[in-house]
C-alpha positions in Angstrom: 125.6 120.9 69.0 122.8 118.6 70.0 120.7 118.2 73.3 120.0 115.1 74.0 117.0 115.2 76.6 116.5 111.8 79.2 112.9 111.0 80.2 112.7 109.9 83.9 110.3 107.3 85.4 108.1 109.5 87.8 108.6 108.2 91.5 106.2 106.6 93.6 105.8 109.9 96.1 105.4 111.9 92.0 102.7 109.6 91.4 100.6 110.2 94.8 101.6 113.7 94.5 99.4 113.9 91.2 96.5 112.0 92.7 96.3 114.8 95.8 93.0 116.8 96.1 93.5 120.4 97.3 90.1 122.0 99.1 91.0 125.1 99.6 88.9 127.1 102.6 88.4 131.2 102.9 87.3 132.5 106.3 85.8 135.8 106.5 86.7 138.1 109.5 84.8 136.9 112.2 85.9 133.4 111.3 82.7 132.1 109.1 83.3 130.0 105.6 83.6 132.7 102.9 83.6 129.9 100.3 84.9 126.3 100.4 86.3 124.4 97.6 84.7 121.0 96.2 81.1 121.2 98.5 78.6 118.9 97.7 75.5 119.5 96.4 73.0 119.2 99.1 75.7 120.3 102.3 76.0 123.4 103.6 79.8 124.9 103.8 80.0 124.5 107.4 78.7 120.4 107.5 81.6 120.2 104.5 84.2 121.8 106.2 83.0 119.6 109.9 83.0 116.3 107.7 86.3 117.3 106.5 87.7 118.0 109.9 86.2 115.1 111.7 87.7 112.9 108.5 91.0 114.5 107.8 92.0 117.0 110.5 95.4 115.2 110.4 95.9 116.9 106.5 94.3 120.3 107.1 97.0 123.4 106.7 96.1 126.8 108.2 97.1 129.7 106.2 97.6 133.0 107.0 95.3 135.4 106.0 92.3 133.8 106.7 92.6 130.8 104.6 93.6 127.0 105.0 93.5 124.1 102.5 93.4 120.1 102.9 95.4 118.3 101.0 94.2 114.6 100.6 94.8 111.7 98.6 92.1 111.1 95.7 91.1 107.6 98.0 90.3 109.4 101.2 88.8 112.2 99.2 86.4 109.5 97.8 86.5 107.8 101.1 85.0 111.4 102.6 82.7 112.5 99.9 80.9 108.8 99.9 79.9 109.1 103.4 77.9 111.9 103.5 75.7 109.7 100.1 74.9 106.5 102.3 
């Protein structure tokens, strides 16, 4: 017996889905950045994770555990890290 395997055409919302960028953001105890995902050369972790919250609020998850991600498309990402190079 064969298997005969059918390739699907990804979906629009499979397409955006691969050009998300997860920043993932670790909080130590008393709530200060333990480390931050993606930070520019040149900003501190807390002016990242500001610029990020002042930019994209709207797609910022908080985990438990002291933890919390944003979840952006690769344009806005851009969009974010561009600003802070003007």
């Amino acid at each position: 017996m064969a298997a005969v395997a059918k390739l699907k055409t990804p979906t629009p919302e499979a397409v955006e889905k691969e050009e998300e960028v997860l920043i993932h953001v670790r909080y130590q105890p008393n709530a200060e950045i333990f480390s931050i995902d993606l930070c520019p050369d040149g900003v501190s972790p807390r002016d990242w994770l500001n610029r990020l919250l002042e930019m994209a609020s709207d797609r910022y998850q908080m985990l438990a555990g002291g933890r919390g991600f944003f979840r952006l498309p690769r344009s806005r990402y851009d969009a974010i890290l561009s600003r802070g190079t003007k």
